[in-house]
SERO-4910 file (N, C-alpha, C, O; in steps of 0.05 Angstrom, whole numbers):
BEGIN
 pado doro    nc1    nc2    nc3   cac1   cac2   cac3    cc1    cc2    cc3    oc1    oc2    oc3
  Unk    A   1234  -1217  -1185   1242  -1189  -1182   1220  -1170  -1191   1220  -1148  -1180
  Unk    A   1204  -1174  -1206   1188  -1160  -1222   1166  -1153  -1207   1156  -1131  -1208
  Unk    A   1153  -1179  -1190   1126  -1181  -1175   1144  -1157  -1137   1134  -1139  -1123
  Unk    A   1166  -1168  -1137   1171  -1144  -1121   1171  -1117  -1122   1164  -1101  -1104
  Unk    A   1179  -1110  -1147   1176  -1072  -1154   1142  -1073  -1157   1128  -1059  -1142
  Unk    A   1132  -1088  -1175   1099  -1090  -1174   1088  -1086  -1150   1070  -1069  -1150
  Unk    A   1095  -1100  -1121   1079  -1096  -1096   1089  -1072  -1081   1077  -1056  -1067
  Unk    A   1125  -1075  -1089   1130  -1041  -1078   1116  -1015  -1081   1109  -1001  -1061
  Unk    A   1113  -1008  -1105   1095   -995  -1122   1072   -991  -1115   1064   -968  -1111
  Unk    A   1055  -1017  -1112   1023  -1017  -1102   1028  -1005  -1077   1020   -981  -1075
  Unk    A   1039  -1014  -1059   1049  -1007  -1026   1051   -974  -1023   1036   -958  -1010
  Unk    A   1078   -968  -1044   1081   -939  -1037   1053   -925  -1049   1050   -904  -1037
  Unk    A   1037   -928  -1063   1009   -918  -1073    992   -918  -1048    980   -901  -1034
  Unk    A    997   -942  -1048    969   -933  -1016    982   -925   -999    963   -918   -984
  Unk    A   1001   -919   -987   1012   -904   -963    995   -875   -970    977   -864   -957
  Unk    A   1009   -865  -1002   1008   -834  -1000    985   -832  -1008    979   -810  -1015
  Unk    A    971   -847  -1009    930   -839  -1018    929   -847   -986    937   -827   -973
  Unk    A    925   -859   -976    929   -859   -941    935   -830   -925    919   -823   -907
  Unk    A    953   -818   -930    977   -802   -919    950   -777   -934    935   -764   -920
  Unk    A    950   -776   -956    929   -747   -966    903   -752   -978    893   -740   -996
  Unk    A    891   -779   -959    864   -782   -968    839   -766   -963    817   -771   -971
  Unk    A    848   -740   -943    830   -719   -939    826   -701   -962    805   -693   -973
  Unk    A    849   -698   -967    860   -679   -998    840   -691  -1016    820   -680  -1025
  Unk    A    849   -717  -1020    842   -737  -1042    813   -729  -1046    806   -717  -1067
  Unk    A    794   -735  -1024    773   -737  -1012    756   -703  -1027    741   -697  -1045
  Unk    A    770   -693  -1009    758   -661  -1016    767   -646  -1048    756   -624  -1053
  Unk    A    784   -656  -1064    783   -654  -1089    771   -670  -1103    768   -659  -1124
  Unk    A    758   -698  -1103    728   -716  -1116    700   -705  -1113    683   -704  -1131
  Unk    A    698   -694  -1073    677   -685  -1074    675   -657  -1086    655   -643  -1080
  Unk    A    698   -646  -1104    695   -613  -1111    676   -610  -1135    666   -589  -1144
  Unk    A    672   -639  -1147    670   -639  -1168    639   -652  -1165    631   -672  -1154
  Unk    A    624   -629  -1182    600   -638  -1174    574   -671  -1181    556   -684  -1170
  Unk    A    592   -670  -1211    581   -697  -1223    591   -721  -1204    574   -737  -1197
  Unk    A    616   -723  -1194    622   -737  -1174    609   -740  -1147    608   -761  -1134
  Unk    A    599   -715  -1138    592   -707  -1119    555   -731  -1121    543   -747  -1107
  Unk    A    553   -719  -1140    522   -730  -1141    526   -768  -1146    513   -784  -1132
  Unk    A    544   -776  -1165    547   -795  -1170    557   -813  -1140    556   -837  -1140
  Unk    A    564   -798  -1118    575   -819  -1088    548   -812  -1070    544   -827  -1051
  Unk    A    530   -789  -1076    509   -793  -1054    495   -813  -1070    485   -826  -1052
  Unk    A    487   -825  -1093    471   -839  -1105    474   -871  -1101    456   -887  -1098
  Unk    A    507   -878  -1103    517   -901  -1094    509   -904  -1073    496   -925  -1069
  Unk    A    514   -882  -1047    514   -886  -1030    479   -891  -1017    478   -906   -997
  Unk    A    461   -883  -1024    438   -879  -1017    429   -907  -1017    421   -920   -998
  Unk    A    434   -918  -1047    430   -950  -1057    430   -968  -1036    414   -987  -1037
  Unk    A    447   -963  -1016    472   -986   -996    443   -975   -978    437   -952   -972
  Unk    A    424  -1012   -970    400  -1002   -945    415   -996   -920    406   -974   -914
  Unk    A    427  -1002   -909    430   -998   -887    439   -971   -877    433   -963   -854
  Unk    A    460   -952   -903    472   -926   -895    445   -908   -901    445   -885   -892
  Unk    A    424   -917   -914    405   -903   -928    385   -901   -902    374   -880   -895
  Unk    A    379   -932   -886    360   -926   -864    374   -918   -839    358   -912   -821
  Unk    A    400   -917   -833    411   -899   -816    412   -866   -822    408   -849   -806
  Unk    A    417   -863   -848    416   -842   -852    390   -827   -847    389   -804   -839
  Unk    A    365   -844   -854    337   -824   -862    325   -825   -827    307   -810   -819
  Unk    A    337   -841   -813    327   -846   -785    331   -827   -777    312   -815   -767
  Unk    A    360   -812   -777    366   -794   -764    365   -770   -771    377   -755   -755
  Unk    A    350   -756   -798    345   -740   -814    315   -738   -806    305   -716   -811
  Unk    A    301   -754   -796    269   -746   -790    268   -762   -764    253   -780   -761
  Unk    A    286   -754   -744    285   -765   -715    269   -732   -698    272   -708   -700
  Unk    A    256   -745   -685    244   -723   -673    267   -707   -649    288   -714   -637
  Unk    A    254   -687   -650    276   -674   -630    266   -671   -603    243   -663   -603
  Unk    A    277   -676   -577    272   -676   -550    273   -636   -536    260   -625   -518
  Unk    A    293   -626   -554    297   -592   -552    267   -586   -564    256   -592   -585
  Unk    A    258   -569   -537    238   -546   -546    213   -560   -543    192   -548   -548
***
């Protein structure tokens, strides 16, 4: 009985972080120590880092 209210519980949690994870989202990034602390994680990770810088110094075909 116990491990059922336990997974109910977990369940209804992620629905409503699901359901207002934009909210969620845009009140972590409000905060600026946070803010700095997820581009830094994020930079770490090679692959989001050389997708990211590819397309940040991709030359432009306009003009």
């Amino acid at each position: 009985m116990r491990i059922i209210l336990i997974f109910g519980a977990v369940l209804s949690t992620m629905l409503a972080a699901y359901k207002w994870r934009y909210k969620i989202v845009n009140m972590l990034l409000a905060v600026s120590v946070l803010r700095k602390l997820g581009v830094i994680i994020t930079m770490n990770i090679p692959s989001i880092k050389n997708k990211f810088l590819s397309n940040l110094f991709k030359k432009s075909s306009i003009g």
